[in-house]
N, C-alpha and C positions, 0 to 999 in steps of 0.2 A: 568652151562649149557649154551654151545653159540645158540643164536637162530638166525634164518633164519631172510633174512633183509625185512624189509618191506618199500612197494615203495605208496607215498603218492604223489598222481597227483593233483595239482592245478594250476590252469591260475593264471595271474600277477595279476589280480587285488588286490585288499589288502579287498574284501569281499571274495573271495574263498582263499586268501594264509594267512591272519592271523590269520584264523582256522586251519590251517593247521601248523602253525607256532606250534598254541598251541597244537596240538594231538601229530605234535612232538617231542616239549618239553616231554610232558608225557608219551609217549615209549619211550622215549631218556632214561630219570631216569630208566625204567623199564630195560634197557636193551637189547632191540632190535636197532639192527642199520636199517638207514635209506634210502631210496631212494629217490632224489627228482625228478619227473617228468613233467616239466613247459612246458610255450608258452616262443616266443621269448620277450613278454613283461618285461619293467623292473620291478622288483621286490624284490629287495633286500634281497635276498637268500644270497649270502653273508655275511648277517650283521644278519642272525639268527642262530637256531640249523643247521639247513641245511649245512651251511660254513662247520662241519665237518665232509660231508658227500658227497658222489658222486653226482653230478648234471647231469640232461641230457635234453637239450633244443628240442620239439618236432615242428616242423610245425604244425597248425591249423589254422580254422579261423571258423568263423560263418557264417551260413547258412539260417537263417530268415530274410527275407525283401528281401533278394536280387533277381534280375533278375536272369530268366531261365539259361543263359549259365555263369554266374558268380555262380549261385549256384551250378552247376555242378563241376566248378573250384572249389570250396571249400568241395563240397562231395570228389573228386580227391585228394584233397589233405590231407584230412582226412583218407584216406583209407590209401595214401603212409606212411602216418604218422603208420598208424595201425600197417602195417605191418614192419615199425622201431622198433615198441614198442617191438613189438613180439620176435625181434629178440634179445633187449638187456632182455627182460623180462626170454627167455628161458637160455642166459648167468648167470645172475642172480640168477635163480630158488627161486625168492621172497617166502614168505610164503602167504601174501598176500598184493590185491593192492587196497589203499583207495581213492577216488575219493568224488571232491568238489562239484561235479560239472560243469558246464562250458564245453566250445567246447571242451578246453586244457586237460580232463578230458577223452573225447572218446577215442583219439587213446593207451594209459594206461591200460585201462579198457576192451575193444572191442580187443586189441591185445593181452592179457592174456586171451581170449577166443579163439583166434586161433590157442591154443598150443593143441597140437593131447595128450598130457603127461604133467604132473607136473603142474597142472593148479594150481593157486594160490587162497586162497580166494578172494572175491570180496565184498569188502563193498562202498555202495554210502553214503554220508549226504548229504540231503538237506537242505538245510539252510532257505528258504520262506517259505510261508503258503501253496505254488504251487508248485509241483514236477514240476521243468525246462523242457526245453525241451530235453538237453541233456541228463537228469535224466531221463529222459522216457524212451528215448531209451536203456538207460543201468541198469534200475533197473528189467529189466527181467531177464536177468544174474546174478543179486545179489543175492549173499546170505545172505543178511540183509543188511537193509534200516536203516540208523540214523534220525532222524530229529527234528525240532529244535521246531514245536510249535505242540500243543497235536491233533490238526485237521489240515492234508494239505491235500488239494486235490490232486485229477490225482492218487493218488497210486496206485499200481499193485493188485488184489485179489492172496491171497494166498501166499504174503513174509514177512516173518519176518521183525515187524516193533517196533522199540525200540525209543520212544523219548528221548533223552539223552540232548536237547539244543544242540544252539550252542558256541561252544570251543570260548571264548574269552582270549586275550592275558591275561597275570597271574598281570600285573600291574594295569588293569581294573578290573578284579574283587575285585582286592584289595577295587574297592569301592563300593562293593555292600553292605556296614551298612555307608559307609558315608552320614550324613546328607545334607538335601539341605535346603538352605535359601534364599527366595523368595528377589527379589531388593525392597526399598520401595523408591517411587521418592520424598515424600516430606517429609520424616522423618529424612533424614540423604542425607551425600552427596557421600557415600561409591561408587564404580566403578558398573558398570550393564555390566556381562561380557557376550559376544554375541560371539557362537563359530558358522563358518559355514564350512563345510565340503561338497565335493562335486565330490566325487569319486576320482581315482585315481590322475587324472590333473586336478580337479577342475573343474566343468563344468560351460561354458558360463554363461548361464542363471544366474548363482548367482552371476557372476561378473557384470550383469547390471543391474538386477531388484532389489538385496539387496542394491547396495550403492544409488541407484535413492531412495529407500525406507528410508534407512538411513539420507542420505542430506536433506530429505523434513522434518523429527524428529525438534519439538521446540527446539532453542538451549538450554535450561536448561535439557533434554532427551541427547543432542548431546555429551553434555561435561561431560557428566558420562557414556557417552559410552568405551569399551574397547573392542574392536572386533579382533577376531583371524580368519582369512578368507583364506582357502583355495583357489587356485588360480591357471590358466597355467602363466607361466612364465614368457611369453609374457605381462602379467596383471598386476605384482605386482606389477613395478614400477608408472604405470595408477592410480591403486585404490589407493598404500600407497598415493600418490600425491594428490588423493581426497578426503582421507578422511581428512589428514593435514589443507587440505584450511577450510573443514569447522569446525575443531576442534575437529576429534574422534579420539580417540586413537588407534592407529591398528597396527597389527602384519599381512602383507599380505605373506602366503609364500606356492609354487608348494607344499611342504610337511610339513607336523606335525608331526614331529618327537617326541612328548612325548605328543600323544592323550589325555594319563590317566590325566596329570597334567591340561591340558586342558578341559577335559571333568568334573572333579574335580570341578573346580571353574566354570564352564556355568551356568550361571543362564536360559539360552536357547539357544536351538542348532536348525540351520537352514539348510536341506539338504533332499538326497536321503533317501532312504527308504529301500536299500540291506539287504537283511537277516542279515549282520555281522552290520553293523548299528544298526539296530532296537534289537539288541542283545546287542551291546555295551550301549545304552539310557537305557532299562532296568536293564541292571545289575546296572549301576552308579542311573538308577533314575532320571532324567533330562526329565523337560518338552523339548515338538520339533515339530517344523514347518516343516514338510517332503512335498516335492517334487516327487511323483514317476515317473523315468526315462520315457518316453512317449514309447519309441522304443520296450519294453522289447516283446519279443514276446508271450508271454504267462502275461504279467501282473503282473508280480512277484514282483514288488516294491508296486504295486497299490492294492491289496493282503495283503501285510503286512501294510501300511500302514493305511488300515482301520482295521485291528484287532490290531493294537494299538489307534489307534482313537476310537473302541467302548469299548477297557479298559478304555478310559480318559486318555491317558498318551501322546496326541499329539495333534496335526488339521492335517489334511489332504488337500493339495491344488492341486490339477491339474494342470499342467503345463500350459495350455494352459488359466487357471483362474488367475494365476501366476501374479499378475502386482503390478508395483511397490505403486501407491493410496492403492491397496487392500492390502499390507504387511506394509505399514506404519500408517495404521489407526488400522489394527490386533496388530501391535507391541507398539504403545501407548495404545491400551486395556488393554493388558496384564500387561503393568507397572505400568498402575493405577488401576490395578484389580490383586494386588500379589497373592490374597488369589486361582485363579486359574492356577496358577503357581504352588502354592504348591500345592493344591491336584493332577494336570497333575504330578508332579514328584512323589508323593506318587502311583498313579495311576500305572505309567510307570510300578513301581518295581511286579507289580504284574503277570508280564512277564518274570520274573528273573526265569532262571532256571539253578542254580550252578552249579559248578565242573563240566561243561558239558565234557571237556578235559578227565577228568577221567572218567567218565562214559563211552564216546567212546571208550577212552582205553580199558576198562572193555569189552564193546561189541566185540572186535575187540580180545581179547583175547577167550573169550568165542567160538566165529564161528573156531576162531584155533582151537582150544579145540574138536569143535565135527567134 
């Protein structure tokens, strides 16, 4: 039986596109072919399932924070977008169209509504604790809601809503029974691996308040350091230079090309708070110092990171509380207090919700189905 293709909308980031990676994977197996429908961010569609399938790059942008006539520009160009979609949408005759989320997500979603004929299914995932704002606007037109933790707010009355988690790549799950084992600073002289991640280009802030935090570390903490440090590119050669002077061992690099391996061995992970984040810590089980994005408009990192802070499976720090005295007095706590490091990673896992990949699958066949 050939089935009709399905068109799966995600913006560049790598919290809406590596869910997206993984849903595709697992319609790919099933045999449905694919649509991808992206922002102009890079994203390395390319180098996933996606490469063997049609790509098509939409104009977007966002629309919270900004001034009156730049948000105008951006509803504008959301709309011309819309009606792009529309047009390769009704080409296509998708069966139906899955959305991450995200602005890159509207014109996909909003332009399979303005077909007069052959309207396609429409399924959103939300990936936070908080239905987005773009998810607001388009989960009135769904026909089922995915989402990733068993309470979010903002949801519509009266749509089908199926918690399914959310879809982590298949190399990460791989570690959801891997064991963790907490550093101990004066029992052994074993490496204390320190993983920091920080959105797509690495955000500022963790290139100046973690290595200030780092450098001030006694050096018997310094030299059993081993840090993997996301970064813009502009940085890596700055911090690899400073962590050298004072003796830490680091890998500074724009991208992390094999998260799993890395997130594997962290004894602690320092970053955002993204729905696919706080999905990847729980499945692997790793304690984490989370930062929520300040800008989000709706609070979506700040959200999840406190319903992994009252599981125990993290701290939770305000950007604006964010300083380097405060992360280096918390980070020798922690090393000489292992024993809450294990329970934060025991803790974490109790957030794990498997095979979300397939599960969406499953939903995403089902709304075919009626």
């Amino acid at each position: 039986m050939t089935h009709a293709p399905i068109i799966i909308a995600a913006g560049g980031t790598g919290g809406h596109f590596f869910p997206a990676i993984a849903l595709g994977e697992e319609l790919h197996q099933r045999g449905y072919p694919l649509i991808l429908m992206t922002d102009q961010r890079r994203n390395r569609a390319e180098q996933s399932i996606f490469a063997l399938y049609p790509r098509y790059t939409l104009t977007s942008s966002g629309v919270a924070g900004k001034k009156p006539l730049d948000k105008l520009k951006a509803i504008s160009r959301l709309l011309w977008s819309c009606l792009g979609a529309r047009k390769l949408i009704a080409i296509c005759r998708p069966a139906a169209v899955i959305g991450f989320g995200g602005y890159p997500s509207i014109p996909p979603l909003l332009g399979s509504r303005l077909l007069c004929r052959n309207r396609p299914a429409l399924i959103i995932h939300e990936g936070n604790a908080i239905l987005g704002q773009a998810n607001v606007v388009l989960s009135r037109f769904a026909n089922a809601i995915a989402t990733s933790y068993p309470r979010v707010m903002r949801l519509p009355v009266g749509k089908k809503v199926i918690q399914t988690g959310m879809p982590v790549r298949p190399a990460i799950e791989a570690l959801a029974d891997e064991p963790y084992s907490p550093p101990t600073l004066h029992t052994n002289e074993d490496p204390i691996h320190l993983l920091i991640w920080g959105g797509s280009l690495g955000a500022q802030i963790f290139s100046t308040v973690v290595p200030q935090a780092l450098c001030n570390l006694p050096q018997y903490v310094r030299i059993r350091l081993h840090v993997t440090q996301q970064a813009h590119e502009d940085m890596v050669p700055v911090l690899t230079n400073l962590y050298k002077q004072v003796g830490i061992t680091a890998h500074v690099t724009p991208f992390i090309d094999d998260v799993a391996s890395e997130l594997k061995k962290a004894h602690l992970v320092i970053g955002r708070a993204g729905g696919s984040s706080v999905a990847e810590l729980a499945t692997a089980g790793r304690p984490s110092i989370m930062v929520p994005l300040p800008i989000a408009a709706s609070d979506e990192q700040g959200v999840n990171a406190q319903t992994m802070e009252r599981a125990g499976g993290g701290w939770m720090i305000r950007q604006r509380d964010f300083k380097s005295e405060k992360l280096c007095d918390m980070l020798l706590h922690l090393f000489e207090h292992p024993d809450e490091l294990k329970h934060a990673a025991h803790a974490a896992r109790t957030l794990q919700h498997r095979h979300a990949a397939k599960k969406l699958a499953d939903l995403v066949e089902a709304t075919l189905k009626r």
